[in-house]
Residue frames as qw, qx, qy, qz and C-alpha x, y, z in Angstrom:
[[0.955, 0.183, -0.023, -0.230, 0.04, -25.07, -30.07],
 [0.614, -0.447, 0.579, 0.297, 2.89, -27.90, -29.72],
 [0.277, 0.585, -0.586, -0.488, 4.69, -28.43, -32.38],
 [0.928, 0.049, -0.131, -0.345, 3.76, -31.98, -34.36],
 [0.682, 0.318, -0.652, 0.088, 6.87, -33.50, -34.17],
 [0.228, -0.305, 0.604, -0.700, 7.40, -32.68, -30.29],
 [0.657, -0.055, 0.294, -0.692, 4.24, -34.33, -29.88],
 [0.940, 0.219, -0.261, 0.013, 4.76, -37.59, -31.65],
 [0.572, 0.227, -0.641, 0.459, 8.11, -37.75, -29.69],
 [0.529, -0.290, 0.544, -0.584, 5.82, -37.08, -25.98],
 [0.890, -0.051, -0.088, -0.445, 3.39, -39.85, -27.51],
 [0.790, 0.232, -0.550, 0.138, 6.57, -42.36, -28.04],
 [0.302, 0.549, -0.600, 0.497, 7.28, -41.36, -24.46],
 [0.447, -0.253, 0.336, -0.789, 4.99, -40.72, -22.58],
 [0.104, -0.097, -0.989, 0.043, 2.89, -43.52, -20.07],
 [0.416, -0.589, -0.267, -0.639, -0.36, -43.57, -18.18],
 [0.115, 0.534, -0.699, 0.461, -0.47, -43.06, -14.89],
 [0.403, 0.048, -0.913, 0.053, -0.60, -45.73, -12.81],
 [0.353, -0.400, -0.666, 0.522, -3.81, -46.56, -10.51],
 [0.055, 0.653, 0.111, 0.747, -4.33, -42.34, -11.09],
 [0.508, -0.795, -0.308, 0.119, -3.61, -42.09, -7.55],
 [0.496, 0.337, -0.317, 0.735, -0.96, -39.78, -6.02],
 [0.382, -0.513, -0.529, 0.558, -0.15, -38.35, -2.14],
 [0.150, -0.966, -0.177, -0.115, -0.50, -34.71, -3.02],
 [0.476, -0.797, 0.292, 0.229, 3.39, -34.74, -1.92],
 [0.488, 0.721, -0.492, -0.006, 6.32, -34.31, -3.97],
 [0.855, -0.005, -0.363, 0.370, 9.09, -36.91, -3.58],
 [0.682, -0.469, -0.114, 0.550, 11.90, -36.17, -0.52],
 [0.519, -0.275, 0.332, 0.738, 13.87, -33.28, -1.45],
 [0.276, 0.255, 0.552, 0.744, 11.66, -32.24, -4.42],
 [0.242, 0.227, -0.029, -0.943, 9.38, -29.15, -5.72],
 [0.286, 0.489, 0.801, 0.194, 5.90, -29.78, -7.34],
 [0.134, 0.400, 0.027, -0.906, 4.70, -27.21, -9.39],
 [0.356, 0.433, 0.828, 0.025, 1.55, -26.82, -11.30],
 [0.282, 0.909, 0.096, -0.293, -0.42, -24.37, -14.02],
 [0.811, 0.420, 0.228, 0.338, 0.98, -23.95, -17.50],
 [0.330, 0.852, -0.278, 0.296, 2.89, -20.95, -17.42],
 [0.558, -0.666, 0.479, -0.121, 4.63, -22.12, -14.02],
 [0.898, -0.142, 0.413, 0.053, 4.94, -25.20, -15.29],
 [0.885, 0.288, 0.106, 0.352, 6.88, -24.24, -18.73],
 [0.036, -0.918, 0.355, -0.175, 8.80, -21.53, -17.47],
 [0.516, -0.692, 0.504, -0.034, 10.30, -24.08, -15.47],
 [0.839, 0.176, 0.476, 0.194, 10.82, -26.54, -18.16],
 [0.583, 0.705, 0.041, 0.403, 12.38, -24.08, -20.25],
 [0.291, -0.893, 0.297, -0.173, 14.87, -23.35, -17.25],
 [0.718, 0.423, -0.494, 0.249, 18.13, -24.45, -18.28],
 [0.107, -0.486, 0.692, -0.523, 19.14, -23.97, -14.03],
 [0.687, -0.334, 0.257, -0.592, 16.32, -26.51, -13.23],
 [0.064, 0.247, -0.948, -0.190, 16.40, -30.15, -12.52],
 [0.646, -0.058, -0.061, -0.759, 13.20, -32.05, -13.47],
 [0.359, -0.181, 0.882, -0.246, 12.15, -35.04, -12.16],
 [0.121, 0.313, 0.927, 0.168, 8.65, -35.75, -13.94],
 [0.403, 0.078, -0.077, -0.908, 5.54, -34.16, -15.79],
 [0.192, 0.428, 0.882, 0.042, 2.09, -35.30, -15.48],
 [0.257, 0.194, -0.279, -0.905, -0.46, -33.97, -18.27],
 [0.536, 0.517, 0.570, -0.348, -3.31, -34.13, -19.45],
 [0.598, 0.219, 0.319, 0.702, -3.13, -34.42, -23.45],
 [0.028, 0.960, 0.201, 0.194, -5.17, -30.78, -23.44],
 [0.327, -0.875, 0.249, 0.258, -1.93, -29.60, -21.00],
 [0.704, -0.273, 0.421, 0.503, 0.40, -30.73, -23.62],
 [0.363, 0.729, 0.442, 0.376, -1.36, -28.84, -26.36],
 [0.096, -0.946, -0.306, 0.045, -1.13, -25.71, -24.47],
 [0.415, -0.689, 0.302, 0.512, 2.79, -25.40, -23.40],
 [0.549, 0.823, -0.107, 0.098, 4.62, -23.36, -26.71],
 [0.162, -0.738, 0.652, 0.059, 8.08, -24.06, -24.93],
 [0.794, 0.360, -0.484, -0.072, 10.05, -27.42, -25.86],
 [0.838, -0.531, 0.094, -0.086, 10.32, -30.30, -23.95],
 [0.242, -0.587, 0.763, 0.116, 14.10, -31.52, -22.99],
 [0.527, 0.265, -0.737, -0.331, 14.67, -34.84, -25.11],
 [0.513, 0.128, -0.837, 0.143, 13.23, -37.98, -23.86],
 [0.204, -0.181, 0.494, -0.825, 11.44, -36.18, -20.89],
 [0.034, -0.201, -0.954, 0.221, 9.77, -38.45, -18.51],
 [0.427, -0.131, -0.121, -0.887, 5.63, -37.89, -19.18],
 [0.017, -0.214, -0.977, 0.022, 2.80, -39.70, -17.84],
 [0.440, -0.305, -0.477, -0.697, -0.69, -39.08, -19.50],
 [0.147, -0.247, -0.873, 0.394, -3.53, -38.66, -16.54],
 [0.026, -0.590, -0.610, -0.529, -6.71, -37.31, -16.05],
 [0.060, -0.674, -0.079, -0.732, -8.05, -34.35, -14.15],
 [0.752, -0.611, 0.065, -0.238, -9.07, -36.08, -11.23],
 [0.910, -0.027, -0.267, 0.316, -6.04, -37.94, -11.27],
 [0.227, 0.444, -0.119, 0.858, -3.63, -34.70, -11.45],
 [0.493, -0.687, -0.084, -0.527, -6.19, -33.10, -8.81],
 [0.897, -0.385, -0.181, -0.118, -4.60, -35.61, -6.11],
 [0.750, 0.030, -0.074, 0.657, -0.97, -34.79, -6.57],
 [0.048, 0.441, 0.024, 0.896, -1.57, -30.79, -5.98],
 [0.058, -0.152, -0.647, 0.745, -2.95, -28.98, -3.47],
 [0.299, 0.554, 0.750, -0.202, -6.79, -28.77, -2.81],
 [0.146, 0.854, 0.196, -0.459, -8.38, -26.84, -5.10],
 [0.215, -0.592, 0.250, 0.735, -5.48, -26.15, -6.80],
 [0.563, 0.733, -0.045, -0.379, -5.79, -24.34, -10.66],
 [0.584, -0.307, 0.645, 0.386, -3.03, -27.20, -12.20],
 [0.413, 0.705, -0.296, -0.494, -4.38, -26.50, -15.70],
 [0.870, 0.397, -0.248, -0.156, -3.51, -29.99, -17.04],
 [0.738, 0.332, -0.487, 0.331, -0.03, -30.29, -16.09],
 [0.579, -0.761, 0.212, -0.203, 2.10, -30.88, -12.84],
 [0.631, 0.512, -0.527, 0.250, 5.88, -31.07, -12.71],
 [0.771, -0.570, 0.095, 0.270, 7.81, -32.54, -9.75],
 [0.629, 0.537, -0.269, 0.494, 11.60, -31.24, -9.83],
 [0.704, -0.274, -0.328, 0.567, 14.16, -29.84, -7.66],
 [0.151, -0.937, -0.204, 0.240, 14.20, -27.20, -5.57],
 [0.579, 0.689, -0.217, 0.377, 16.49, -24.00, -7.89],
 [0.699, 0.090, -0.323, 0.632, 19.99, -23.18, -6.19],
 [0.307, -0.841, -0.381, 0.230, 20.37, -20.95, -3.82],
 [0.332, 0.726, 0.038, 0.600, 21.65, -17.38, -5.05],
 [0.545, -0.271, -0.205, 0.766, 24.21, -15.27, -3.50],
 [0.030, 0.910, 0.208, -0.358, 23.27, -11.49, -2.89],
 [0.105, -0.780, 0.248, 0.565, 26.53, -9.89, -3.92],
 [0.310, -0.173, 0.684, 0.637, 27.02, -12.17, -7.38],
 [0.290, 0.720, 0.623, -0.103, 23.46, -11.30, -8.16],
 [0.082, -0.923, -0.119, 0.357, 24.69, -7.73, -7.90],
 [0.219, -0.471, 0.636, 0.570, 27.87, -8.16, -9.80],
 [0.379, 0.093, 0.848, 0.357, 26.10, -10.08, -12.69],
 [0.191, 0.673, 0.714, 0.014, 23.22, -7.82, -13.22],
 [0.189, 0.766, 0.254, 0.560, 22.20, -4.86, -14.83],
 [0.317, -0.179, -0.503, 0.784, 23.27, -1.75, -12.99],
 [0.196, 0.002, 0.004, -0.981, 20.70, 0.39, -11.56],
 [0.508, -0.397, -0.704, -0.298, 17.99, -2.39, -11.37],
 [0.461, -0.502, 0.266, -0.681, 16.07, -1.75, -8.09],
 [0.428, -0.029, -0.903, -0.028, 16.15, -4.91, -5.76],
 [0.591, -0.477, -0.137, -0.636, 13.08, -5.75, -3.36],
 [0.137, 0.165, -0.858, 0.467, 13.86, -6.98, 0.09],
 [0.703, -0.425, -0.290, -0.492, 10.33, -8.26, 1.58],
 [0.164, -0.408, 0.648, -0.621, 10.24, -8.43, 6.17],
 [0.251, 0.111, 0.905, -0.324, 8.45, -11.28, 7.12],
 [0.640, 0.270, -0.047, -0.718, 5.92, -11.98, 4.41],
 [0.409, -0.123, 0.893, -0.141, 5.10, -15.44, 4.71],
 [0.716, 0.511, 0.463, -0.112, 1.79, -16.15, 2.22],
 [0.461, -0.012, 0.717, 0.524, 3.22, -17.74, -0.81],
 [0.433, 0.698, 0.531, 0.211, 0.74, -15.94, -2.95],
 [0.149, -0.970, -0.047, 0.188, 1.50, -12.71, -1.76],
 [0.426, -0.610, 0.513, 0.427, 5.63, -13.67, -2.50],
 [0.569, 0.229, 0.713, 0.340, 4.49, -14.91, -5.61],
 [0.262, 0.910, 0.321, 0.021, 3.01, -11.82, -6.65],
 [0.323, -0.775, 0.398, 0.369, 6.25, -10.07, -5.83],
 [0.496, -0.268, 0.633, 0.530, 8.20, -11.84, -7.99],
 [0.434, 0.646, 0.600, 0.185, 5.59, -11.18, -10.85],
 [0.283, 0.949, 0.108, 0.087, 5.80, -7.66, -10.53],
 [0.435, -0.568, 0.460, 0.526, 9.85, -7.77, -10.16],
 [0.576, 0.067, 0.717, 0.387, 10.01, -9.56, -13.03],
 [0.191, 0.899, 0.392, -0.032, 7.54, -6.85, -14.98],
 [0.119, 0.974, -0.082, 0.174, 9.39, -3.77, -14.12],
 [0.731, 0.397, -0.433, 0.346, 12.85, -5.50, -14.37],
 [0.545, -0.656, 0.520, 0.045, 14.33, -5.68, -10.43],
 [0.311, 0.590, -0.742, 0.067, 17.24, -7.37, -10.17],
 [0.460, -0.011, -0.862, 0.212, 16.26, -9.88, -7.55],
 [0.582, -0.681, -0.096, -0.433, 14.08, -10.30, -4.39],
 [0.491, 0.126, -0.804, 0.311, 15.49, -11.07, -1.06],
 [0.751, -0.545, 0.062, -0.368, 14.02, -12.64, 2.40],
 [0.519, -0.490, 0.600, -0.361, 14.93, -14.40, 5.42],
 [0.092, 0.057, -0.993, 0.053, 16.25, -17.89, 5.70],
 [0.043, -0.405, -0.821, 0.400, 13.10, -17.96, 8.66],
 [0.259, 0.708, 0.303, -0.584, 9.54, -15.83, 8.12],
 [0.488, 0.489, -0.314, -0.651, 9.20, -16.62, 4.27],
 [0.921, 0.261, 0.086, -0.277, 7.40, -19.13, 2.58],
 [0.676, -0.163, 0.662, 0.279, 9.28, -22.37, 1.05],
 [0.258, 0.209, -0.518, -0.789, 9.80, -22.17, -2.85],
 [0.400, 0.221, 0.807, -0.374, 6.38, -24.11, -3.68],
 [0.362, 0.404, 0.764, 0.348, 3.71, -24.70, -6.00],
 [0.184, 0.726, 0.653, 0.112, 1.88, -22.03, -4.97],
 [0.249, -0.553, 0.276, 0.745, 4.87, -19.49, -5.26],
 [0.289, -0.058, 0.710, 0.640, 5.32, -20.65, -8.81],
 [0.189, 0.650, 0.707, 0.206, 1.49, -20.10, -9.80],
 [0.065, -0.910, -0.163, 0.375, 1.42, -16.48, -8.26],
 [0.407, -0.437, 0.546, 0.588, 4.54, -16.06, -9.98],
 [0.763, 0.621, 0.077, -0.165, 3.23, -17.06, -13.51],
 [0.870, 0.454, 0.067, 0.183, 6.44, -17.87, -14.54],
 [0.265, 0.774, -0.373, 0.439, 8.91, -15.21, -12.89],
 [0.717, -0.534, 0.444, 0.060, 10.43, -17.79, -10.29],
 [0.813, 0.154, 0.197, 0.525, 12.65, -19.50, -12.98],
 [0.231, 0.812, -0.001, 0.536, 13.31, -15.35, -13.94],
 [0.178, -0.872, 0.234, -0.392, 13.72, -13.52, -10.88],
 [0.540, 0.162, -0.659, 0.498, 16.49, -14.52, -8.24],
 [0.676, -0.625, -0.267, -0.285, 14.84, -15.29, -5.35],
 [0.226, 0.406, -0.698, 0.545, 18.29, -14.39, -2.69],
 [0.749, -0.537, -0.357, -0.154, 17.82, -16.00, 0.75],
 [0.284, 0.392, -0.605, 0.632, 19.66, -14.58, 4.04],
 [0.547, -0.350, -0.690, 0.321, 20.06, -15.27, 7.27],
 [0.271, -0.432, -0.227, 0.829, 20.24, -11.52, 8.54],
 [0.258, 0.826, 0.465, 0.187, 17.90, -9.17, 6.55],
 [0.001, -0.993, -0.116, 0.015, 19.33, -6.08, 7.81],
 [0.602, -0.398, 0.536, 0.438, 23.07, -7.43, 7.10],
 [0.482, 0.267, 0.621, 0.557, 22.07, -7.24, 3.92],
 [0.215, 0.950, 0.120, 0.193, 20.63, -3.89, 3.74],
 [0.590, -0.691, 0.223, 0.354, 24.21, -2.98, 5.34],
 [0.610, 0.062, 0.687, 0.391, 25.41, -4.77, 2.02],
 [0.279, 0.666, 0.556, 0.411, 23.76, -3.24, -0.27],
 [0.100, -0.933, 0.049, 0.343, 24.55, 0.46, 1.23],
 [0.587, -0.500, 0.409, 0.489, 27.96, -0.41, 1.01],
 [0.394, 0.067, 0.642, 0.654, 27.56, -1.17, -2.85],
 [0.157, 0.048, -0.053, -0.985, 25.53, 2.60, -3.25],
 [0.221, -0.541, -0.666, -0.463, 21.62, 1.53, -2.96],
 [0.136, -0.124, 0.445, -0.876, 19.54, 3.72, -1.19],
 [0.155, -0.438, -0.883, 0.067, 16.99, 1.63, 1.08],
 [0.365, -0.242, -0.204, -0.876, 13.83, 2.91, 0.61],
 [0.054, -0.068, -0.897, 0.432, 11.39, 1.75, 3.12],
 [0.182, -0.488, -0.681, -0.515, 7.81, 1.29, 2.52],
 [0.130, -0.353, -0.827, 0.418, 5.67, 2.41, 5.58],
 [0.130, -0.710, -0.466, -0.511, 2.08, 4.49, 5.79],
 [0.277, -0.914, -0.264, 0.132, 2.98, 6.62, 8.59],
 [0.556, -0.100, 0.153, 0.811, 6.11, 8.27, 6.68],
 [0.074, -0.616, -0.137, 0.772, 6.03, 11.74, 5.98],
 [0.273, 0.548, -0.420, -0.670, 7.13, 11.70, 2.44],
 [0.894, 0.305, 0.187, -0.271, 5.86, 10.05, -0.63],
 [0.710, -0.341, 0.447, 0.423, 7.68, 7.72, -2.04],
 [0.602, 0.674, 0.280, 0.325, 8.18, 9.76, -5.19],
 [0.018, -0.958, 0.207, -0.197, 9.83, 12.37, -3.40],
 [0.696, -0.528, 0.466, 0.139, 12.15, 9.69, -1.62],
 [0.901, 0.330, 0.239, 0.152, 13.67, 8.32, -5.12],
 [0.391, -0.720, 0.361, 0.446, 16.72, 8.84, -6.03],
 [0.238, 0.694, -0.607, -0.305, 19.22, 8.91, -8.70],
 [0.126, 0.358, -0.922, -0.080, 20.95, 6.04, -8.30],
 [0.545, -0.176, -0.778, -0.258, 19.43, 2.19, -7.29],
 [0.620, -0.385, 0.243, -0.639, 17.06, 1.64, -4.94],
 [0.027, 0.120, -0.921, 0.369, 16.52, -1.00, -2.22],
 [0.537, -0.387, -0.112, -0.741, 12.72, -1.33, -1.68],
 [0.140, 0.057, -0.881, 0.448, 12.19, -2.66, 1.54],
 [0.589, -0.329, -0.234, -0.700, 8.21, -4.04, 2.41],
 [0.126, -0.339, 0.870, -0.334, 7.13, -5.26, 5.22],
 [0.040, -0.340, -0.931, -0.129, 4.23, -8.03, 6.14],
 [0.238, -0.609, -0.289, -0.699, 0.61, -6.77, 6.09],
 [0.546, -0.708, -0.341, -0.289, -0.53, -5.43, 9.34],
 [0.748, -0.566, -0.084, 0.335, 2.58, -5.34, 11.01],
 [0.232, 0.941, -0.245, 0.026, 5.03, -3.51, 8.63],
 [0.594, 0.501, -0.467, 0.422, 8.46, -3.08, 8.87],
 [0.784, -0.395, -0.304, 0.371, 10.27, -4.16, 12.14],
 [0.203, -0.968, 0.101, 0.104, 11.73, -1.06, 14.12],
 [0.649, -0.300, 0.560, 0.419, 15.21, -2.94, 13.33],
 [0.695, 0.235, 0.568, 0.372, 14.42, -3.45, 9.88],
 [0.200, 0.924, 0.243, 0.218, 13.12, 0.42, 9.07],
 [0.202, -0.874, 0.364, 0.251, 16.46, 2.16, 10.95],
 [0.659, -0.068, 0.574, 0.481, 18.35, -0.09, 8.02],
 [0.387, 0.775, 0.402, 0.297, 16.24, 2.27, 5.42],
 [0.302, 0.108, 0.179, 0.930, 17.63, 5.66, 4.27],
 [0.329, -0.044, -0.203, -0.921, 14.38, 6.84, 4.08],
 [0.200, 0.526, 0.795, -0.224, 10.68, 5.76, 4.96],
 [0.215, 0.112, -0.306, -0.921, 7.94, 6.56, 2.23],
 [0.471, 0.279, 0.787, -0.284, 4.44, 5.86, 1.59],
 [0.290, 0.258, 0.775, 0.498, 2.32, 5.35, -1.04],
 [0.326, 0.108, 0.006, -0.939, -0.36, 8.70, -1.74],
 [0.169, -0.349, -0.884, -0.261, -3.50, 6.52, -1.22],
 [0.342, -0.543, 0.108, -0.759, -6.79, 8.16, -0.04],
 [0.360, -0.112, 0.696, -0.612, -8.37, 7.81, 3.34],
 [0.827, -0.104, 0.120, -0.540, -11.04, 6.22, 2.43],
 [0.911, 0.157, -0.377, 0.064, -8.64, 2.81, 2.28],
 [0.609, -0.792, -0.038, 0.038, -6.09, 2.09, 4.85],
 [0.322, -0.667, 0.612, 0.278, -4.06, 0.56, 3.63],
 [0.552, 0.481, -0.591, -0.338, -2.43, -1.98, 0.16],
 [0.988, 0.041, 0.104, 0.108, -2.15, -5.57, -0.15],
 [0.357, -0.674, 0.497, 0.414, 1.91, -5.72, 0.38],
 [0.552, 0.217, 0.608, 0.528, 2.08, -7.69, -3.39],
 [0.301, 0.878, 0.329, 0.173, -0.28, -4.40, -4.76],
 [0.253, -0.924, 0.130, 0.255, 1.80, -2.05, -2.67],
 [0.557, -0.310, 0.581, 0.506, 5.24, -3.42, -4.35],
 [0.600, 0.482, 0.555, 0.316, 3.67, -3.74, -7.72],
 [0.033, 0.975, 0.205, 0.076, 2.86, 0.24, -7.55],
 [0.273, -0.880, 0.305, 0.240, 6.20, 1.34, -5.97],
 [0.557, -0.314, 0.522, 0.565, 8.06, -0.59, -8.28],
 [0.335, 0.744, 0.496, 0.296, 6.07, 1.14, -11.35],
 [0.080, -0.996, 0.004, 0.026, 6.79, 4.07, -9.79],
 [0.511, -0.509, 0.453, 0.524, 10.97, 3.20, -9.44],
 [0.598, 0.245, 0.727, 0.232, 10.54, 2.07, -12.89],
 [0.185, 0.890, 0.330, 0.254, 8.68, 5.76, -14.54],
 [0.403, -0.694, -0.112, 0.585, 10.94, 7.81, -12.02],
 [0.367, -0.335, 0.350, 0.794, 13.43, 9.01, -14.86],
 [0.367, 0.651, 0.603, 0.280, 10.74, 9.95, -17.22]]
């Protein structure tokens, strides 16, 4: 529940919107995200910059985080909000428009974070839900950061931020240009890349090490690039039975990073 005063200082702010049309597109340059935990994670991200929130007054009841002072609101209804998101989409009341976060360097990630966090490197996985889930279960069992390609991964987006629930403003999402430059990188500074794949020998409990781990997944049906798996220390797979073939590459990640995560029990 908002807090009363908060809410008497949206009401003094806040308009209606105008016409209740909108293109479904963010302004030039900008991010639209929707769904209440997406939406106040990112309002309660001191790195973001926000442009505007439309709500419904029900989506202003819901968010427990505190708007910045003065923040730009415009009161709209369901159908109205429905037009500024993608079909379908689950916007829950509210929809923010801001700027896309900063782009994060690999190695000050590494220097600033815990040591021993495990970081998840993901090979061409393109569906935003799928990268969104990732970052959920980073964010869970405490990685340090995901990283992908510049090219062959989704854009940061709305429907990152929903899969996400809230661990895109958390997790450091690293973009490079060279995937396997950066597993190079990461040797160099002692992880040991662990490659996912279902026709490795060993499981990936037996592949874990001591020290931090790289996990390295690739996209579904295709896997890890012959390039991308001779960057790994190791290929491991997950002990599923036959009767399945194979994980959903967000399920598969969730599991192996549970499993990085229990190792030292």
């Amino acid at each position: 529940m908002a807090k009363p005063e908060r809410k008497r200082a949206l009401r003094g702010r806040a308009g209606r919107m105008k016409g209740g049309r909108g293109s479904g597109r963010a302004s030039t340059g900008q991010v639209r995200l929707w769904g209440r935990h997406a939406v106040e994670a990112a309002l309660l991200n001191p790195e973001r910059k926000h442009r505007k929130l439309w709500a419904t007054r029900e989506g202003i009841e819901s968010l427990d985080g505190e708007l910045p002072p003065d923040f730009p609101v415009e009161y709209a209804d369901t159908p109205d909000l429905d037009r500024l998101v993608a079909r379908d989409a689950p916007h829950q009341g509210l929809v923010l428009e801001c700027a896309p976060l900063e782009e994060r360097d690999l190695a000050e990630v590494i220097q600033s974070g815990e040591p021993g966090r495990p970081i998840v490197l993901l090979d061409q996985v393109t569906d935003p839900h799928n990268v969104g889930a990732i970052l959920r279960s980073a964010a869970a069992f405490n990685a340090a950061a995901i990283v992908t390609q510049d090219r062959h991964a989704p854009p940061e987006s709305g429907v990152v931020a929903k899969s996400a629930s809230g661990a895109l403003e958390t997790v450091p999402w690293v973009r490079v240009v060279n995937l396997a430059r950066a597993l190079d990188d990461l040797a160099e500074r002692g992880f040991w890349r662990i490659g996912l794949a279902g026709e490795a020998e060993m499981t990936l409990a037996e592949a874990i090490p001591t020290g931090p781990v790289a996990l390295v997944l690739g996209a579904e049906g295709a896997g890890l690039r012959h390039n991308i798996a001779g960057h790994c220390d190791a290929l491991a797979k997950l002990p599923i039975s036959d009767a399945i073939e194979s994980l959903n590459v967000s399920n598969a990640a969730a599991i192996a990073l549970y499993a990085l995560a229990t190792s030292g029990d």
